[in-house]
C-alpha positions as CSV (number, residue, x, y, z in Angstrom):
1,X,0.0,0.0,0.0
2,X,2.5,2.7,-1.3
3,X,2.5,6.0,-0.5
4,X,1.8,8.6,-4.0
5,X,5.3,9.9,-5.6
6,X,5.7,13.5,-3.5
7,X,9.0,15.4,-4.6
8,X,7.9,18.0,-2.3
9,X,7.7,16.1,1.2
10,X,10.2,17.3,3.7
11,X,11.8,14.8,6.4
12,X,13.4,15.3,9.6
13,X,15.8,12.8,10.8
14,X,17.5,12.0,14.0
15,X,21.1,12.2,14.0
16,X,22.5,8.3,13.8
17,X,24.5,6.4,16.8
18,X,27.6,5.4,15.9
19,X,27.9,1.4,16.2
20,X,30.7,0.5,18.8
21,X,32.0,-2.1,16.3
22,X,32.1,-0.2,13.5
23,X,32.8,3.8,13.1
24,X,30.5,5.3,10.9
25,X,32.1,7.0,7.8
26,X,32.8,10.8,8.4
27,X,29.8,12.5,6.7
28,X,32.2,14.6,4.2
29,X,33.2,12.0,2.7
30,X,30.8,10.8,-0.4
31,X,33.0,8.4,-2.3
32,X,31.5,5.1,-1.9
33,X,34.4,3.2,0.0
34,X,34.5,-0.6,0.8
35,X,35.8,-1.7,4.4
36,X,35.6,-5.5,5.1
37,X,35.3,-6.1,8.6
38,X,33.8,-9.1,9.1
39,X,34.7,-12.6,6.9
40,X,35.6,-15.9,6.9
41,X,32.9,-16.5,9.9
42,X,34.4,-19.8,11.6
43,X,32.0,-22.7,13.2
44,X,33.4,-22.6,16.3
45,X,31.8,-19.2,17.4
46,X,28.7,-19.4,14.7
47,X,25.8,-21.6,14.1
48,X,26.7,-23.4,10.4
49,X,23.9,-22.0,8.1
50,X,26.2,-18.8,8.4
51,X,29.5,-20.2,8.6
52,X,31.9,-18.1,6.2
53,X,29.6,-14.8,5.4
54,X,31.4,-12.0,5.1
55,X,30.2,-8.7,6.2
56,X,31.0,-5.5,3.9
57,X,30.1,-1.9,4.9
58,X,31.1,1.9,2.6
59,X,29.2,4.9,2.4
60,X,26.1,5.3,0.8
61,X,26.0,9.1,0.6
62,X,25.1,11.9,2.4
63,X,21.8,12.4,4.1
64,X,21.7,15.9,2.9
65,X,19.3,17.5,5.3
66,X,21.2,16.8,8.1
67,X,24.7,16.9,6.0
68,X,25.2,12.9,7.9
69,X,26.3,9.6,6.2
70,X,24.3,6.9,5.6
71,X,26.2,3.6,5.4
72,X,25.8,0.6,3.4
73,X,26.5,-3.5,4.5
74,X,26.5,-5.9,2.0
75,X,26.1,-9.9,3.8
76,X,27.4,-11.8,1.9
77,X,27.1,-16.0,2.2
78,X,29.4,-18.7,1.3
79,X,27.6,-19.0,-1.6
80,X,28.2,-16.0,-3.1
81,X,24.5,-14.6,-2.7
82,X,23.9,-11.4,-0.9
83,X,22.0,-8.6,0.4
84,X,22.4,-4.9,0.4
85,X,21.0,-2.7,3.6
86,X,20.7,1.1,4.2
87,X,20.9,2.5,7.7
88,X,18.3,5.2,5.9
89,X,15.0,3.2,7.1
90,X,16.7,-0.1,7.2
91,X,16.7,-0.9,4.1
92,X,16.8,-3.6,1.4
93,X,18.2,-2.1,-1.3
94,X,19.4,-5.3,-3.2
95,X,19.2,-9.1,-3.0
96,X,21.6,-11.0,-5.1
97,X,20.7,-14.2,-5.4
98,X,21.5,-17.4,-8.0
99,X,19.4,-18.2,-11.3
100,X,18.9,-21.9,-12.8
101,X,21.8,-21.6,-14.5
102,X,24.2,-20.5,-11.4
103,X,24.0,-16.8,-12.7
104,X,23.4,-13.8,-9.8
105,X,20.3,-11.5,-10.6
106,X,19.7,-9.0,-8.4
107,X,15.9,-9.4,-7.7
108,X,14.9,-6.0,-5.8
109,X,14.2,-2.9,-7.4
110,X,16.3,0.6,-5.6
111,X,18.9,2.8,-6.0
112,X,22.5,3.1,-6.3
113,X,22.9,6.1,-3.4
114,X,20.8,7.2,-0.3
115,X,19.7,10.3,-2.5
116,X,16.9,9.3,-4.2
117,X,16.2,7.5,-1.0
118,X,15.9,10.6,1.1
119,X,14.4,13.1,-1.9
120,X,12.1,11.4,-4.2
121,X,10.8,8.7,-1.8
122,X,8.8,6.1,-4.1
123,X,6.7,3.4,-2.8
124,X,9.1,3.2,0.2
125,X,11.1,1.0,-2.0
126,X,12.8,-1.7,0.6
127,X,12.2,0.3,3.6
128,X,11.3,-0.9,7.1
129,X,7.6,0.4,7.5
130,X,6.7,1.7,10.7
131,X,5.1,3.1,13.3
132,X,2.2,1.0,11.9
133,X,2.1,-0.2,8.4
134,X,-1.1,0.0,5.9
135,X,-3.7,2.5,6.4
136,X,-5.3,3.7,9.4
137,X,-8.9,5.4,8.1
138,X,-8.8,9.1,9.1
139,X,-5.7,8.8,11.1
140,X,-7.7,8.7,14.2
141,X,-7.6,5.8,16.9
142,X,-8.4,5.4,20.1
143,X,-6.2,3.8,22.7
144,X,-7.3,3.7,25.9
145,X,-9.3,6.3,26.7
146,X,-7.6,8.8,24.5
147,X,-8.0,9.6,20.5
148,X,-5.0,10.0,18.8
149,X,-4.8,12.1,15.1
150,X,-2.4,11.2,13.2
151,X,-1.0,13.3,9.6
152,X,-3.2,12.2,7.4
153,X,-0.3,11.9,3.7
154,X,-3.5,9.2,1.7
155,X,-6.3,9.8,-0.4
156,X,-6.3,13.1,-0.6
157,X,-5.9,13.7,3.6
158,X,-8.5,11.0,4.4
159,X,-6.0,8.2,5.7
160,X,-2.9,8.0,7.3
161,X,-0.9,5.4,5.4
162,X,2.8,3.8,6.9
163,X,3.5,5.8,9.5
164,X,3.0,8.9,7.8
165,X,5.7,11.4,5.7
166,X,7.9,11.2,8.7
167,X,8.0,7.2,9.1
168,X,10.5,4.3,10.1
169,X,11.9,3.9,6.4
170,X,13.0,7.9,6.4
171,X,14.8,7.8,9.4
172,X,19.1,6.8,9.8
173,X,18.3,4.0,12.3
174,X,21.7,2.7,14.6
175,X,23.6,-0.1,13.1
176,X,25.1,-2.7,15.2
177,X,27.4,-5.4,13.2
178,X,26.6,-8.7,14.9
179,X,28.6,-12.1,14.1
180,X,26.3,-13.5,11.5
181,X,23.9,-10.0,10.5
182,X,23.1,-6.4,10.8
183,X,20.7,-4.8,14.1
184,X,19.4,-1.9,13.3
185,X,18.2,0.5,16.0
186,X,15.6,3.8,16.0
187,X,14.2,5.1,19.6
188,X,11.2,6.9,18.7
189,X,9.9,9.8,20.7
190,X,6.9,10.1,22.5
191,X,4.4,11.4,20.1
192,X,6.8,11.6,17.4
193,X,4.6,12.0,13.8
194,X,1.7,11.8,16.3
195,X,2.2,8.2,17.7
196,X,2.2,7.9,21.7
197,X,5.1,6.7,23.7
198,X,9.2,6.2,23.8
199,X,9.9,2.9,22.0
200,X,12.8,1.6,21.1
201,X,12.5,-0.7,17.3
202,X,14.7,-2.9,15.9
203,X,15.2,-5.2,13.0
204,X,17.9,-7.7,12.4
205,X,18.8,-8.8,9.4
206,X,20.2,-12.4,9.5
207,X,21.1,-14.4,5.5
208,X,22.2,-18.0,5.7
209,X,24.1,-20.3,3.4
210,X,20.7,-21.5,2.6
211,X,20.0,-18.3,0.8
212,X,16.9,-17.5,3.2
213,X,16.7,-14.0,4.4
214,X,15.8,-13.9,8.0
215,X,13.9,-10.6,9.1
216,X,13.2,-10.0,12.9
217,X,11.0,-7.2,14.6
218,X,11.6,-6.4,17.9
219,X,10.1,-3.3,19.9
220,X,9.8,-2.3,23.8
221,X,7.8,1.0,24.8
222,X,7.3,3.0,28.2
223,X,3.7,3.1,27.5
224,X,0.6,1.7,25.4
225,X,1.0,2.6,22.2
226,X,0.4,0.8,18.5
227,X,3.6,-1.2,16.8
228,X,2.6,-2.4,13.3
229,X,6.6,-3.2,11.2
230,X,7.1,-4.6,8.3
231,X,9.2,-5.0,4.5
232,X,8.4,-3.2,1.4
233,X,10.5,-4.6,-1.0
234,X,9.6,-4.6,-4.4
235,X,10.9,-8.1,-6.4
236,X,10.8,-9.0,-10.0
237,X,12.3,-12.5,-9.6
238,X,13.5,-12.0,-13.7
239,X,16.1,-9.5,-12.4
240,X,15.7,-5.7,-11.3
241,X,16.6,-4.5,-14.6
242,X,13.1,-5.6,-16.5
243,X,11.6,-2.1,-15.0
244,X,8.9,-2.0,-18.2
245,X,5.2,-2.0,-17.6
246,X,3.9,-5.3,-16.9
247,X,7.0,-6.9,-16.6
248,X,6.1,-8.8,-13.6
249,X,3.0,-10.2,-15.1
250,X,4.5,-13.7,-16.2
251,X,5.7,-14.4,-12.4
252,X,3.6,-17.5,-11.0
253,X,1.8,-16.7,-7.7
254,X,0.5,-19.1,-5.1
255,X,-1.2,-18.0,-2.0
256,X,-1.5,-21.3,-0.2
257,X,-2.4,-20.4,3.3
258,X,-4.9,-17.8,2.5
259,X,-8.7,-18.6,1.7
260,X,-10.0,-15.1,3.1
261,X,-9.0,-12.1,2.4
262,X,-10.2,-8.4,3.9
263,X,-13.1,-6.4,1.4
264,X,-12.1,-2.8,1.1
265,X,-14.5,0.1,0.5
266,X,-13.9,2.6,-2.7
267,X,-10.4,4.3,-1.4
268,X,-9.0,0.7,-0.1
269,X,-9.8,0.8,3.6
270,X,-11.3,-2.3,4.4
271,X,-15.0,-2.3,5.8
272,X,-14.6,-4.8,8.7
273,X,-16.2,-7.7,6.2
274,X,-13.8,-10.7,5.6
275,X,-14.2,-12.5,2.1
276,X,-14.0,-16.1,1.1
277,X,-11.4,-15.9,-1.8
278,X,-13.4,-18.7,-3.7
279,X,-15.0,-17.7,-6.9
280,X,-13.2,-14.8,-7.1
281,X,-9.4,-13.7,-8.7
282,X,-7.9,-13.6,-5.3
283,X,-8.4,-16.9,-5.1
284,X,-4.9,-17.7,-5.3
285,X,-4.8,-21.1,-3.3
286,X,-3.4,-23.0,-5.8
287,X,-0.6,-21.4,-8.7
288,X,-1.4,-18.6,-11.1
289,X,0.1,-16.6,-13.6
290,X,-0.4,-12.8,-12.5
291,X,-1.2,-11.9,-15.7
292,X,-4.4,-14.3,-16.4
293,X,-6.2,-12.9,-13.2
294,X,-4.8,-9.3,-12.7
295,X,-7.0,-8.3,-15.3
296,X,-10.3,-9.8,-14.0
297,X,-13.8,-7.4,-13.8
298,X,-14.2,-7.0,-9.8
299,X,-14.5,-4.4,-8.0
300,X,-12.1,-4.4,-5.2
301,X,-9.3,-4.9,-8.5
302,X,-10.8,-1.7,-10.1
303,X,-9.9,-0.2,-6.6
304,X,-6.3,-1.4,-6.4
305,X,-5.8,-0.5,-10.1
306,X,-4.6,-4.3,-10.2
307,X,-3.7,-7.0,-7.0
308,X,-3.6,-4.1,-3.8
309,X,-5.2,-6.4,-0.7
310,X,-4.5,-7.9,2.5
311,X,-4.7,-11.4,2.4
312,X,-5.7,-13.5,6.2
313,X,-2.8,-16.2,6.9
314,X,-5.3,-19.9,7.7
315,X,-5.0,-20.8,11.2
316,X,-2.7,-17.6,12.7
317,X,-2.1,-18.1,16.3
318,X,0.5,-15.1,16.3
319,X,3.7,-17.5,17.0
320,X,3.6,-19.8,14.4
321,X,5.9,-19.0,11.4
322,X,3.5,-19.8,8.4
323,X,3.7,-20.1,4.6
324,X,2.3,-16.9,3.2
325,X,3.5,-16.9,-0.5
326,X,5.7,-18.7,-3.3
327,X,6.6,-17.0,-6.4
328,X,8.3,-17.8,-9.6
329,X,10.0,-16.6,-12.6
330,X,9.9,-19.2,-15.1
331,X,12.5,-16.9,-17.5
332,X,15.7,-17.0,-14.5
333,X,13.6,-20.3,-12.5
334,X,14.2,-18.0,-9.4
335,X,11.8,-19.2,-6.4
336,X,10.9,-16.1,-3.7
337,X,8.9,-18.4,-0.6
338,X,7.7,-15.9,2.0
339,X,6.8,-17.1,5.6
340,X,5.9,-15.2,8.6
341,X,3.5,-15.1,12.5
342,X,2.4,-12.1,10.9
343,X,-1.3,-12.7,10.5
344,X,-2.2,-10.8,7.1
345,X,0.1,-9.7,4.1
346,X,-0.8,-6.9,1.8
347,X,-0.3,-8.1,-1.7
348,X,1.0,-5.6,-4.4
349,X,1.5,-5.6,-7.5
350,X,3.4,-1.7,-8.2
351,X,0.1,-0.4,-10.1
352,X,1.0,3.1,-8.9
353,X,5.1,3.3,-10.0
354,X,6.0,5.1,-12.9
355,X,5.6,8.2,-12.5
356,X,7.2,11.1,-14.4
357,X,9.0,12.6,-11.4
358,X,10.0,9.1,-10.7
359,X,14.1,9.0,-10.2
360,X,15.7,6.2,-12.4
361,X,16.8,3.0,-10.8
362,X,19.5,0.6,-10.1
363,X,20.1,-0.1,-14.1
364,X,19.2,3.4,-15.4
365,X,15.9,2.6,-15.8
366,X,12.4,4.0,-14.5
367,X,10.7,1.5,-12.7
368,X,7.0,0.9,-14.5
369,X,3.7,0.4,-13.6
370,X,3.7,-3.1,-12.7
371,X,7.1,-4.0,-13.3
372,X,7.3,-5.6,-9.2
373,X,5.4,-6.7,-6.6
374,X,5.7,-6.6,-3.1
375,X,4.6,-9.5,-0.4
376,X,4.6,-7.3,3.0
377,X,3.6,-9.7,5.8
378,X,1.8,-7.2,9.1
379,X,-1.2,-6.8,10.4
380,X,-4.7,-6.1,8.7
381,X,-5.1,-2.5,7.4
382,X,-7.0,-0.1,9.6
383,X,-6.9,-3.0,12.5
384,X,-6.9,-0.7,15.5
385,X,-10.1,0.7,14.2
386,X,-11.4,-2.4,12.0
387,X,-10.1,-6.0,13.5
388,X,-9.7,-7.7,16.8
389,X,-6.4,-8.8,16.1
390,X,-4.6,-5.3,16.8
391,X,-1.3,-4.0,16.7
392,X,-1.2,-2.6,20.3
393,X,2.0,-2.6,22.3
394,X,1.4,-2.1,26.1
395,X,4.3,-1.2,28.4
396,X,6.3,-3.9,29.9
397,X,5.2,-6.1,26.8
398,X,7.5,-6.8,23.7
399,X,6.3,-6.7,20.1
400,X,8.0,-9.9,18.5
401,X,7.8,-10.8,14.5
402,X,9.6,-12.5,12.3
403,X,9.5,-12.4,8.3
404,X,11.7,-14.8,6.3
405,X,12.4,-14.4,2.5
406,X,13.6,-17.4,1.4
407,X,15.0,-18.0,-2.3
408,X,15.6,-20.6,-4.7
409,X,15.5,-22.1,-8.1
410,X,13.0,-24.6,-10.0
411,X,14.2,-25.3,-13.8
């Protein structure tokens, strides 16, 4: 559920904490230098699956509002596969993983600096999504006894949509270089953007020999307040570099754990009625092409513009790590499986990229309408209003989730 292109939306950021392993890179320097720190992990001191990554870090740029650095670590496994991540919102900004044919194709759309990143923030491409992900309708809730108003940045000021213009994924978060991943770290203010309470959020990044991407939320507040993280990374599983319209359209999609999924009224917030996906082109139980149901008459597709809904995850108990998704590229035989004790995804198909301010990606390229898609595991849209299952945080508690990208090939 991306946020509109905006070239005119201002951030403020915190100034970063340097990570006592690692000193950040001074914040004149913009030349993108490589420092390995971290490789050759031996088995004595790490569990196997990430014997013998390396972990890489250089700048990414300057963060030019507040004239800081933002750095870049690249893990890389024994394999040779790896991942890219900002300290700007904790983000993926490349996976590189083997094709059929031993090839690696990087399968995440982004960009080659924190820049574009910063300025022309599009779709929140890789970034960690928080306060609370998806929509909340009005940007009003009510927690306790008290309403809260949030900045309403969605339809036109009638929803507050992933944390607002001032969220997780625009913020320099803390990195902390750990012996088989990255932790990154944001403390949030008390009523910062609107949300109540101190809260201290982190995600660790973890990538195994197995070439499965392990993704874990962790938060801790000093009062109620709402916690809702998750991934927006945008895949195309035939590489990064097919950024045409429709390019994503051939990728195979199967859903297999979700038979319901949440009805939405005309500007996508859902209604509070929960749908059988039978009969209908959600119905996505067993494997489809994208392309022979994206196109379907329905309504709720008409309101997307194309796949834009949150799936429910069968039999959620909100510790179990379920299946949510499985995706192929039958051009590079690249496999993308998605798990998660999440209990809803939002599934996304990029019907709102390519715009004309849109800043070129990765390969040169603009990325199209429909040239991606995104799999974000969280909770249900609107849930503090909508659902039972909500995303509240009460002090003393910890908010605990874990999303795992896991990738391989089929011929």
């Amino acid at each position: 559920m991306p946020i509109d292109f905006n070239s005119n939306v201002m951030f403020t950021l915190p100034r970063p904490i340097a990570s006592a392993a690692v000193q950040q890179q001074p914040a004149a320097n913009t030349q993108l230098k490589t420092d390995v720190f971290v490789k050759n992990v031996s088995a004595k001191n790490i569990d196997k699956d990430y014997e013998g990554i390396k972990i890489e870090k250089k700048s990414f740029g300057t963060i030019k509002k507040l004239n800081e650095d933002a750095t870049l670590y690249t893990i890389t496994n024994k394999n040779g596969a790896s991942v890219d991540l900002s300290t700007f919102g904790a983000t993926i900004t490349s996976i590189k993983v083997p094709d059929k044919n031993g090839n690696l194709k990087d399968v995440t759309q982004g960009y080659t600096s924190v820049t574009p990143y910063e300025e022309s923030p599009v779709g929140h491409a890789g970034g960690t999504i928080g306060p609370c992900a998806n929509k909340i309708n009005n940007g009003t809730f009510i927690l306790g006894e008290k309403e809260y108003k949030l900045e309403c940045n969605k339809d036109k000021g009638k929803t507050h949509s992933h944390g607002g213009s001032d969220g997780f994924d625009v913020k320099n978060w803390q990195p902390e270089v750990l012996k088989d991943g990255i932790k990154f770290t944001y403390i949030k203010k008390d009523m910062e953007n609107g949300y109540p309470a101190n809260v201290t959020a982190s995600v660790t990044y973890k990538f195994d020999n197995d070439n499965k991407l392990h993704i874990k939320y962790h938060a801790e507040s000093d009062d109620d307040t709402i916690i809702n993280m998750t991934n927006h990374t945008y895949f195309n599983l035939d590489g990064a570099e097919n950024a045409e319209e429709n390019s994503v359209l051939d990728h195979i999609v199967e859903l297999p754990n979700s038979s319901r999924y949440t009805v939405n009224n005309e500007i996508a917030v859902p209604t509070g009625e929960i749908a059988s996906v039978k009969g209908t082109p959600f119905d996505l139980k067993k494997a489809k092409k994208i392309k022979d149901v994206i196109n379907t008459e329905n309504d709720q597709l008409k309101i997307g513009s194309g796949f834009d809904q949150n799936y429910c995850i069968d039999n959620y108990d909100g510790k179990t790590i379920r299946k949510a998704a499985k995706v192929k590229s039958e051009k590079t035989g690249i496999t993308l499986k998605v798990s998660t004790n999440l209990p809803g995804f939002q599934f996304y198909t990029a019907n709102h990229l390519g715009k004309s301010a849109q800043p070129a990606g990765k390969d040169g390229k603009r990325y199209e309408k429909r040239s991606a898609l995104c799999i974000e595991p969280q909770f249900y849209p609107d849930a503090i209003n909508t659902f039972a299952e909500k995303p509240i945080l009460k002090k003393g508690e910890t908010y605990d989730r874990e999303i795992i990208y896991e990738f391989g090939t089929e011929k």
